[in-house]
N, C-alpha and C positions, 0 to 999 in steps of 0.2 A: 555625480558621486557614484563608485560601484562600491555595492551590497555585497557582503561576502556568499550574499545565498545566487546571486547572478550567475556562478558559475561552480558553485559549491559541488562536491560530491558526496550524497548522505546516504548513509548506510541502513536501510531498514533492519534492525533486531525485534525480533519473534521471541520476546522474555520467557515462554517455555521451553522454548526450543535451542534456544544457543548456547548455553553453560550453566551446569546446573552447581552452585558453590556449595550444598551442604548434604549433599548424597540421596536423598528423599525423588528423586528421579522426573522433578519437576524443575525447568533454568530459571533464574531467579537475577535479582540486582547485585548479588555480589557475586554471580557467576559472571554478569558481563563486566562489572567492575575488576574483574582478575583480567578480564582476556584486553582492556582496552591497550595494551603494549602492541598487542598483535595487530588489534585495529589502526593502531597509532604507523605501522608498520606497512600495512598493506597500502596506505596513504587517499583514504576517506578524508574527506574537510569535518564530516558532522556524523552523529549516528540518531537514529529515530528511530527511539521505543515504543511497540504498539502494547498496547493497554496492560498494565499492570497494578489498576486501582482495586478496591476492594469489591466481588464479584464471585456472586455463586458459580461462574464459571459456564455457562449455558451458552454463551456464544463465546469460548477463550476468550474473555474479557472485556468482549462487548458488550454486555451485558451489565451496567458500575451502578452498584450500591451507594459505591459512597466515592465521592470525584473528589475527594480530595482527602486520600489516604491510601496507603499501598495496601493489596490484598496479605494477607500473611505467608501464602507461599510464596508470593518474589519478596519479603523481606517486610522492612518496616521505613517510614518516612526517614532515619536516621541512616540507613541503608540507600533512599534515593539523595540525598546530602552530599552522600560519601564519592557517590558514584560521579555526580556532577562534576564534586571538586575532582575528580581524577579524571575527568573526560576535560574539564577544562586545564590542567595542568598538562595532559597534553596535546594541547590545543584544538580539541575536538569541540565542536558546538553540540548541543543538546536540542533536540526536539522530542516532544513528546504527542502522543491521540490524545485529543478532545475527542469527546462523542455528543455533541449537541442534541440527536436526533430523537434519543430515545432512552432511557433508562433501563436497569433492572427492574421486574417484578418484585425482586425485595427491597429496593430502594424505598424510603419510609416517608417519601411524598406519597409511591403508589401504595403503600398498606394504609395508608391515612386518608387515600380515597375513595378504596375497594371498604371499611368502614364506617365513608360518609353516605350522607343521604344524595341520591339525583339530585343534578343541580346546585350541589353545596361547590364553594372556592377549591376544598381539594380536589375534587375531580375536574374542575376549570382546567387544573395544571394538566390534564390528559385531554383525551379524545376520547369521553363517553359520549354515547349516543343511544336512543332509544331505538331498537329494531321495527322491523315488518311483519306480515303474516303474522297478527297474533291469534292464539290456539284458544282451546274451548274455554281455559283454564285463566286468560289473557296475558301469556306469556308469549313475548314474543318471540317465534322462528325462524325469522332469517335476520342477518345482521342488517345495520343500515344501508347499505351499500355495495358494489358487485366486487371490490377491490379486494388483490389476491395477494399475498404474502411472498415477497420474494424467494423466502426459503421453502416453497409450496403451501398450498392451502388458501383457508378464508386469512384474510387480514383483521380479523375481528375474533375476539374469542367473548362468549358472554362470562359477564359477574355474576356472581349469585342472586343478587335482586332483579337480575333479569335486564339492567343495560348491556349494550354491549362496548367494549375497548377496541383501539385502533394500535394493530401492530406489523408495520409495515415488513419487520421481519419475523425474528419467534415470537410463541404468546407469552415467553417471559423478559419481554423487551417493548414495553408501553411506548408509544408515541410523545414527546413533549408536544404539548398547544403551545408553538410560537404566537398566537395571536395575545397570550397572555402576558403582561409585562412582569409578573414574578420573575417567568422563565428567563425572560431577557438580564433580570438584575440579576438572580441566580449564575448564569453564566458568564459573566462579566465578572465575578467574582470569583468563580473559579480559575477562570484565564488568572486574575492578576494573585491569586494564592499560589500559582506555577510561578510565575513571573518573579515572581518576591524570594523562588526556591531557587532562581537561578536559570531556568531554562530559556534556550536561544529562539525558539519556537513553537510552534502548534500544527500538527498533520489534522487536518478539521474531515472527522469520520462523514461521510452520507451528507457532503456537503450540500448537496441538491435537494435535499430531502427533506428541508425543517418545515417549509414553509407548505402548508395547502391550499389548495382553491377554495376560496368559498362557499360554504353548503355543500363540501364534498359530493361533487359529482358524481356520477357511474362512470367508468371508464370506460364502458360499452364492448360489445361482443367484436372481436376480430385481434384486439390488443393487445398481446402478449408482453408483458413487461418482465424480462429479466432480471435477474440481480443484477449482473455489472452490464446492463447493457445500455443503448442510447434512442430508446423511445420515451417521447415526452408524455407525460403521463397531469392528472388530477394532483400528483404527490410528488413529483419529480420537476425540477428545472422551473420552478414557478417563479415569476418575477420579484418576490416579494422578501428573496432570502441575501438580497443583495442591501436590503438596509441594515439587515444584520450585520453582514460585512462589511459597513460605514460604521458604526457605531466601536466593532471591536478592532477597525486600522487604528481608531484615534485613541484606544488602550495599550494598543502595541507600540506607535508611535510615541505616547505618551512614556513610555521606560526605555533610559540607556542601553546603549551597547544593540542598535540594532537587528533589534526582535521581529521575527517574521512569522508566517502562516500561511502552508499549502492545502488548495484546497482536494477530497476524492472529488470530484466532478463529474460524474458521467453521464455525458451528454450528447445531442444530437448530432453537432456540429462544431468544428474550432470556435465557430464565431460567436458561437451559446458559450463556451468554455470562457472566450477570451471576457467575458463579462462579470467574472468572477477575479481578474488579475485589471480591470479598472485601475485607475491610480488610487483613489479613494478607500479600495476596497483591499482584499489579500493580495501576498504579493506575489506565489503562484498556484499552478493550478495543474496538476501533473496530465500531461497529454498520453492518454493510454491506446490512441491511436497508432501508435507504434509496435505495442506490446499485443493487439489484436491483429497485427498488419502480417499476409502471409510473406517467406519468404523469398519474394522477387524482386525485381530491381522496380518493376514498373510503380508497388506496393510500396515501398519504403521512399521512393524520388517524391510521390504522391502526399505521401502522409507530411513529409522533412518540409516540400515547400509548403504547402498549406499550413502547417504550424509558424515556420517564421512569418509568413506574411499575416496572419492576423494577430503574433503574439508585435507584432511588429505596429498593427495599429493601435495599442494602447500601452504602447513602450513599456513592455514585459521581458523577462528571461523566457525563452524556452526554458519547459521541464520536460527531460526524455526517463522515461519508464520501459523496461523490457521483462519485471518478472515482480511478484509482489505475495502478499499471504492468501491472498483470494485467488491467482491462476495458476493451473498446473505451472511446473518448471519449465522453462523453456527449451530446454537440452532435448526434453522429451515431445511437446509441441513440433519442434523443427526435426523430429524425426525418432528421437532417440538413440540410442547407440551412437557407434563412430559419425555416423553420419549426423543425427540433431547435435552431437559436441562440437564439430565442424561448424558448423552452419551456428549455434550459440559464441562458437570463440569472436569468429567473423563478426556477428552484430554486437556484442558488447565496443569492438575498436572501433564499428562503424558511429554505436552512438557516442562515443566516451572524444570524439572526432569532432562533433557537431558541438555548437555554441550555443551556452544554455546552463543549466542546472541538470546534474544525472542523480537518480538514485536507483542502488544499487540492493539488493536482495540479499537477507545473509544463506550462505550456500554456494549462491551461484559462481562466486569465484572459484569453489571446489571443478565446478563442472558436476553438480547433482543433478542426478534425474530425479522423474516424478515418481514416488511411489506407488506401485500399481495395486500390489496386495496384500494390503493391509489387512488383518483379521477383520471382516466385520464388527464383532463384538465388543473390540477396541476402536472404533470409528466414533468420532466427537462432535460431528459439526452435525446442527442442525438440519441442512439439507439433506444429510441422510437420512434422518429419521422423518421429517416432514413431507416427503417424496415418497413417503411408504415403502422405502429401504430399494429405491430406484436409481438414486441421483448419488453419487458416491460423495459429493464435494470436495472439500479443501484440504481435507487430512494429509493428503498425499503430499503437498508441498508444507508439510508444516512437521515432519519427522525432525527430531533433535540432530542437532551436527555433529560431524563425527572430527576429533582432534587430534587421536592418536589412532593407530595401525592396530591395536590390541585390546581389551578390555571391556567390560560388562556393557559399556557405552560408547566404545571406543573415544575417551573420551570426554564423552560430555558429562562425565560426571561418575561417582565413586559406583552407581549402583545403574542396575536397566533404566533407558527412559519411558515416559510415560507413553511413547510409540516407537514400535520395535524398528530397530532398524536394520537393512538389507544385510546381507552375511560377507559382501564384499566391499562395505565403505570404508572398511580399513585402508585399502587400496588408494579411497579417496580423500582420505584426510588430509589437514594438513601437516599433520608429523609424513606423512606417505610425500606430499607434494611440496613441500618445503624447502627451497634453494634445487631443485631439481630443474635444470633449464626443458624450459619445453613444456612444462605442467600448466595444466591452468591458473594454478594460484600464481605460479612467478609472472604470465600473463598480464593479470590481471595489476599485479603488481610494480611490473616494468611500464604498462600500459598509462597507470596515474601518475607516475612520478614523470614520464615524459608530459601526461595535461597538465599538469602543475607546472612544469618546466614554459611550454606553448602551447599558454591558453587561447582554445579556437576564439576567434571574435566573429566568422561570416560561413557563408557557404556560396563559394564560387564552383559551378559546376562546368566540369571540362569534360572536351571528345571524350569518347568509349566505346570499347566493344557493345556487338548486344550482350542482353542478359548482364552486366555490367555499370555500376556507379563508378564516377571519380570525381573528384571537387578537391579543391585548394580549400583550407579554410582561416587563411589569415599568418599561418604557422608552417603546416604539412600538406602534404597530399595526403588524401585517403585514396583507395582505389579496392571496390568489393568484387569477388566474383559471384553473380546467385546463379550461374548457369553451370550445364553439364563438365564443360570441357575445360581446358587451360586457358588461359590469357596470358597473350604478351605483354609484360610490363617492364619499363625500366627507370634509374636514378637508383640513390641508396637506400638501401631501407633501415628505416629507422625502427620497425618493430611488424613482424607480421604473424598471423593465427594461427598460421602453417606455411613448412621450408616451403620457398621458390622450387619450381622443380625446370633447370636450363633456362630460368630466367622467364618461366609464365608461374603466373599463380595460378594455384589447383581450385578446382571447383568446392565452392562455398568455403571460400577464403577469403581476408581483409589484410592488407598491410597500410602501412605508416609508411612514408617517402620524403624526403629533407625536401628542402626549398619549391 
């Protein structure tokens, strides 16, 4: 049987950032509810809302109070309703974040255990712990343990009574103790209150990360553990978060129409990844080896066969990822200017080419770069501040979109957005880029409605120049240039990144080729 998510293509929305429907300068659910025409249009299968629950807002909405309720500035539950029926009228599937890993700090299991006494049930629901080194006073001074907060610092912040919490991100983002089976009935019930609302899915936040090693180990000197990166850690990729994902297929399976769930995974290796898309277990698992991968030929041939062949041993879709809310923009990665939007047009046809599941970043069909200079003072993500105002983070790819050529927003909305945007995105909007042949959006445009048309099923890889991919995949040829110079290629083309120039493609170019 195929799954419509086997070959889906799902649209990541940034609910602050992509239309904002009531002027207050923050995007909201009836902002993406107005634009789903336009989505319906660019020819997405699904689009996927990162967090929009109720949340002091300390990591843009990673941070949830309350999981099952809309924050008030993307609207109210009657507003996520609305939005549904209008993504499924036209015929969009709905995914929405889970954040299993962690909670808000205001979430009112954590006030109810920052109250309790050491040891009481409410603080079971966390990761207290009593410290080290304790002082004249017998308080103790060092947390339990050596482990570091992805967003900089200790991973530990102490309570008032002198335990200390485990927060593997900010300190206003507690730990859940999976070991605890509240936590497990707690979530289970939130999944099927979504479920009940309509939604076709679940993006499962930090999916690697629920589960810990027992007696929380030290992670010992030398080990650098990144936010998105793929060292196996005390807190990361542990064997134990894959029961999890048995327990919640058979809630998914359990409701019509289909319901799926992809997992963030980041991890060591495909083969660590692929164990997370089990059959048992969720049903993908986004390979961000792609989207880390530099751009050469030897780099992307690397990453494509390694992903089919182990997503291949446990009869999975590939999931290809090139841009998302956590890395810079790609445009600007592969160089910026003329040159990264080349080299960006190319890899979206190389992956949108490959057979699998794509999702797609809202923006990048503009061709947005990264925003480099942002005022300080207006910088939102925790990594900036936790860094001791070192580490800029995510802000930069998380600027509001621009819609129109003119205006307080260009666009996004009746008033400024909550991050300023560059003084020439008019240029890139899509009122600017709109039926314009040649623009990235028509690109990106012409690009799905030909995958919809032939859908890849393989990757047969054929001669090449150096510096050069080309592979049949069932449908088309592709053929990529990542080198200096031109290549000779010939047959029709069905769709390329940039003109033929006397019949070679120019460097850091991708075309489409019939039969």
């Amino acid at each position: 049987m195929r799954h419509w998510w086997h070959d889906a293509v799902i649209y990541q929305i940034y609910p602050r950032s992509f239309a904002d429907g009531n002027g207050d300068g923050m995007g909201d659910l009836a902002g993406i509810k107005s634009r789903i025409p336009y989505l319906s249009r660019l020819g997405v299968d699904a689009i996927w809302l990162s967090p929009f629950y109720t949340s002091p807002q300390n990591d843009a909405g990673y941070d949830v109070a309350d999981f099952r309720d809309v924050d008030p500035r993307f609207g109210d539950l009657s507003d996520f309703d609305e939005l549904v029926t209008a993504a499924h009228a036209a015929d969009l599937k709905v995914v929405v974040d889970i954040v299993p890993n962690h909670s808000s700090s205001e979430h009112p299991w954590f006030q109810a255990a920052l109250a309790a006494e050491p040891g009481s049930p409410e603080r079971a629901l966390y990761h207290f712990r009593d410290g080290v080194a304790v002082d004249e006073d017998g308080v103790t001074t060092e947390p339990p343990n050596d482990w570091r907060s992805v967003f900089g610092g200790r991973a530990w912040t102490q309570a008032p009574d002198g335990q200390w919490y485990l927060h593997l991100f900010d300190s206003t983002q507690p730990d859940f103790n999976w070991d605890n089976p509240k936590v497990h009935e707690e979530f289970a019930d939130i999944l099927r209150f979504w479920l009940d609302r309509g939604v076709d899915g679940f993006r499962v936040d930090v999916a690697h990360g629920l589960v810990k090693e027992p007696g929380l180990p030290d992670v010992g000197e030398g080990l650098d553990i990144e936010m998105l990166g793929t060292t196996r850690s005390p807190f990361f990729d542990v064997d134990g978060v894959h029961e999890i994902y048995r327990s919640w297929r058979q809630i998914l399976d359990s409701y019509p129409g289909d319901r799926m769930a992809v997992a963030e995974a980041w991890v060591e290796s495909p083969q660590r990844r692929a164990n997370y898309v089990r059959g048992d277990e969720l049903h993908q698992a986004f390979n961000f080896d792609l989207l880390v991968a530099d751009f050469d030929a030897e780099s992307y041939r690397s990453v494509i066969d390694a992903e089919l062949t182990t997503v291949t041993s446990v009869d999975a879709p590939p999931t290809w990822v090139l841009s998302n809310h956590d890395r810079p923009r790609y445009v600007t990665r592969y160089g910026d200017g003329k040159k990264g939007l080349d080299r960006a047009r190319a890899a979206v046809l190389t992956m949108l080419a490959l057979p699998g599941s794509v999702y797609l970043y809202q923006g990048e069909e503009l061709g947005l770069p990264e925003v480099l200079d942002l005022p300080d003072h207006l910088r939102e993500d925790p990594t900036w501040h936790r860094s001791g105002f070192t580490e800029k983070g995510r802000d930069g790819c998380r600027v509001p979109l621009p819609w129109k050529r003119s205006g307080p927003s260009f666009g996004f909305g009746e008033a400024a957005g909550w991050l300023p945007q560059p003084s020439d995105w008019g240029e890139k909007s899509v009122e600017a880029q709109d039926g314009v042949e040649g623009s990235t959006l028509e690109l990106y445009r012409s690009a799905l409605a030909l995958r919809r048309r032939d859908v890849p099923t393989k990757v047969a890889w054929l001669p090449s120049e150096a510096d050069t991919l080309s592979f049949h995949n069932g449908c088309f040829r592709c053929v990529v240039n990542f080198g200096s110079q031109p290549v000779p290629v010939d047959g029709d083309v069905l769709l390329s990144s940039a003109d033929l120039i006397d019949g070679a493609l120019p460097s850091g170019a991708a075309a489409w080729f019939s039969g």
